[in-house]
C-alpha positions in Angstrom: -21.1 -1.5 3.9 -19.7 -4.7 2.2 -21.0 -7.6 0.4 -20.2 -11.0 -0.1 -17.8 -10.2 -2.7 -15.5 -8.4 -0.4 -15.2 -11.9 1.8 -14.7 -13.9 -1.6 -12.4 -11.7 -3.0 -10.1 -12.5 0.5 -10.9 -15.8 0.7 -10.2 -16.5 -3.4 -6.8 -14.8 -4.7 -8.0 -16.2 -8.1 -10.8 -13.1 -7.5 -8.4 -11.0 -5.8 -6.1 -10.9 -8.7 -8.5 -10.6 -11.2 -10.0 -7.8 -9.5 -6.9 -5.5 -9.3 -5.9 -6.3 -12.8 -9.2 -4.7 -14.1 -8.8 -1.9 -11.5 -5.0 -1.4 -12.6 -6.3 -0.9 -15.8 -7.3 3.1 -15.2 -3.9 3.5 -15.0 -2.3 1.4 -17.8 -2.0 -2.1 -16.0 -0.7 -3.7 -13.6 3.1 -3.7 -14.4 2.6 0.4 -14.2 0.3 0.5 -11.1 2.7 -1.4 -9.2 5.5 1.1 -10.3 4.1 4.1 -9.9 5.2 4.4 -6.0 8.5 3.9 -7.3 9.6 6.7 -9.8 12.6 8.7 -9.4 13.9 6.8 -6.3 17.4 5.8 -6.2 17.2 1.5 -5.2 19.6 -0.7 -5.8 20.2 -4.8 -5.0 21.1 -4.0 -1.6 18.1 -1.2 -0.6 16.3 -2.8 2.6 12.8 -2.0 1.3 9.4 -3.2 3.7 6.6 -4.0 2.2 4.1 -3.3 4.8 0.6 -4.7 4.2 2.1 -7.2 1.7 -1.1 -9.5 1.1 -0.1 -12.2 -1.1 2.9 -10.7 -2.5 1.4 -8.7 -5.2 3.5 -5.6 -4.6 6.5 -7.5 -3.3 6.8 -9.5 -7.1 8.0 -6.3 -8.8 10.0 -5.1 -5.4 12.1 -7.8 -5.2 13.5 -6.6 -9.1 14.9 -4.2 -8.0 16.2 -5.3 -4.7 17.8 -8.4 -2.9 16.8 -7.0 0.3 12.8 -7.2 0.7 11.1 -7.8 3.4 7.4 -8.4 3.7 4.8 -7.2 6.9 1.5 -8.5 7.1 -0.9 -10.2 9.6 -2.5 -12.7 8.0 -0.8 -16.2 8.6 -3.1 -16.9 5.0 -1.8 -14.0 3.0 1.9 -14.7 3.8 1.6 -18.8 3.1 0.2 -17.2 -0.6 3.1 -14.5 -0.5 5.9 -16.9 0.3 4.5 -19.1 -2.4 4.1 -16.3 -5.2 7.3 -14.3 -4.1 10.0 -17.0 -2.5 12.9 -14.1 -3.2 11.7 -12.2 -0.5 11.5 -12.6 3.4 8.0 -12.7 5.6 7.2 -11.4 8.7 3.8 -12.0 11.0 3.0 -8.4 12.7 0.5 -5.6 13.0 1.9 -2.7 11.4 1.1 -0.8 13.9 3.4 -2.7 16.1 6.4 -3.3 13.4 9.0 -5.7 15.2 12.2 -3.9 13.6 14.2 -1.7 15.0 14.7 1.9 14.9 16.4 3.2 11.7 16.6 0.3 9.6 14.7 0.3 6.1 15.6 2.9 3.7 12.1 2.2 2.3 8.7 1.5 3.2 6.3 0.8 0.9 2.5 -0.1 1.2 -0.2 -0.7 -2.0 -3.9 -0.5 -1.4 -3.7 -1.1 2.5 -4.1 2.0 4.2 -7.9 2.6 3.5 -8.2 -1.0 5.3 -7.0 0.8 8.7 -9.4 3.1 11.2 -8.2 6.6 11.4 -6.2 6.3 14.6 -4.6 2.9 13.7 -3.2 4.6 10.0 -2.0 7.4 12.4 -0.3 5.0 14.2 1.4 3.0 11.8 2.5 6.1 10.1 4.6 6.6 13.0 5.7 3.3 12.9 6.6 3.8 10.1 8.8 7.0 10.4 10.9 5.1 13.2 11.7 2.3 10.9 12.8 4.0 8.5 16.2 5.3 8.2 17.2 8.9 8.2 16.6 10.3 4.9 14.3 7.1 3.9 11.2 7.2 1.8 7.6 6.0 2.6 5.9 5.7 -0.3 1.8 4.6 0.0 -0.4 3.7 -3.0 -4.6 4.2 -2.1 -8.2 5.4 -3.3 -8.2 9.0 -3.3 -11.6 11.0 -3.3 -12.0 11.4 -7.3 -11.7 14.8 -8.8 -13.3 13.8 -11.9 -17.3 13.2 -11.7 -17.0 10.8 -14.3 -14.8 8.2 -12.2 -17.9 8.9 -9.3 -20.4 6.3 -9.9 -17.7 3.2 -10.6 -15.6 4.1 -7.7 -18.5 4.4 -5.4 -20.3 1.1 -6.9 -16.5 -0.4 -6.1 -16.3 0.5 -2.6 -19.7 -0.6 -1.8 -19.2 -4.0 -3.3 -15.7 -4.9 -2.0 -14.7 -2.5 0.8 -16.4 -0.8 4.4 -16.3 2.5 5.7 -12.9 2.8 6.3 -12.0 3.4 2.9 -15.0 6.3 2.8 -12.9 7.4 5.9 -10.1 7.4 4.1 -10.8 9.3 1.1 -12.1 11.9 3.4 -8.8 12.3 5.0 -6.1 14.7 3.8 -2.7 11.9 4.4 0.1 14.2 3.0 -1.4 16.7 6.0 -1.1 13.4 8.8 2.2 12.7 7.7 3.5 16.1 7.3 2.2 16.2 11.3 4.1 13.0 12.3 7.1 14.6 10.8 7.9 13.3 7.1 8.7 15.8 4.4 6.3 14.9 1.6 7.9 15.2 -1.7 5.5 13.6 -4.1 1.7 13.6 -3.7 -0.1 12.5 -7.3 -3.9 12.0 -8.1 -4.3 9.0 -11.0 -7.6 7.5 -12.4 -9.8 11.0 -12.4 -8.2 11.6 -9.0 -9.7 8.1 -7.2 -5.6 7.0 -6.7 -3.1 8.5 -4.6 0.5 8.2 -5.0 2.9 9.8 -2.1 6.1 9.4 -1.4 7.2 10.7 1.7 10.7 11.5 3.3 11.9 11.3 7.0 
């Protein structure tokens, strides 16, 4: 189930961006939700780093301060206009993520914020493994997402959340155990840690 809002927020990055700085709150803003993917890895100006899912370049503003070398995935012909616009630094690329036109071994990493839980079970499968053949030997995936919570206090919002702005992948999601699905496809997962009463997910993930 979705409403309205989820359409609007989409259609309005006005919305958009005022709804993930009230979500990003839980954690302690935005500036740290976007970072939190990102601790402990070695990057530096010349790190080829995909942001895959990009949106509007929300991710890919804090990604390209830290490297010279970003490149942004998405589908929508809309979201990339917005992300070229919001993050010029970068480069843009119009593609399905599960059909990544790079070739093999060529990002050391991959990164994706708040995508993954837009994506049916097989397609996440999928661009999981798309993911592993971009990436270089020895490169990280690192995926920011809801997460079922382990706190029954963070319940009710979460829930009201979903209903409001997302479908039933994301219920999909949050049943699914990704460290396992990745661990499957091959990746070593190094990192795997629960934020906001356990409703976020942060894994980093090595081929």
């Amino acid at each position: 189930m979705a409403t309205i809002l989820r359409d609007w927020s989409y259609r309005y990055q006005w919305l958009y961006d005022g709804i993930s700085r009230i979500a990003a709150l839980s954690v302690g803003g935005e500036s740290r939700f976007r970072r939190l993917a990102l601790q402990d890895l070695s990057i530096n100006q010349d790190t080829k780093i995909l942001d895959l899912c990009c949106g509007s370049g929300q991710a890919t503003q804090f990604l390209v301060k830290y490297s010279q070398s970003v490149t942004g995935l998405d589908a929508s012909p809309l979201s990339l206009r917005r992300a070229q616009q919001n993050v010029p630094q970068a480069e843009y690329v119009e593609a399905f993520a599960e059909k990544m036109p790079f070739p093999d071994n060529y990002f050391e990493i991959v990164h994706t914020s708040v995508a993954m839980h837009e994506m049916e079970p097989q397609q996440r499968r999928q661009i999981f493994q798309q993911v592993y053949r971009v990436l270089k030997p020895g490169g990280i995936f690192t995926m920011v997402d809801f997460h079922r919570p382990t706190n029954l206090l963070f319940w009710p919002g979460f829930a009201v959340f979903l209903w409001l702005f997302e479908t039933e992948t994301s219920w999909q999601l949050i049943e699914s155990d990704v460290p396992a699905v990745l661990s499957e496809i091959g990746f070593e997962v190094s990192r795997h840690a629960l934020y906001a009463g356990g409703s976020l997910q942060v894994i980093q993930a090595k081929k």
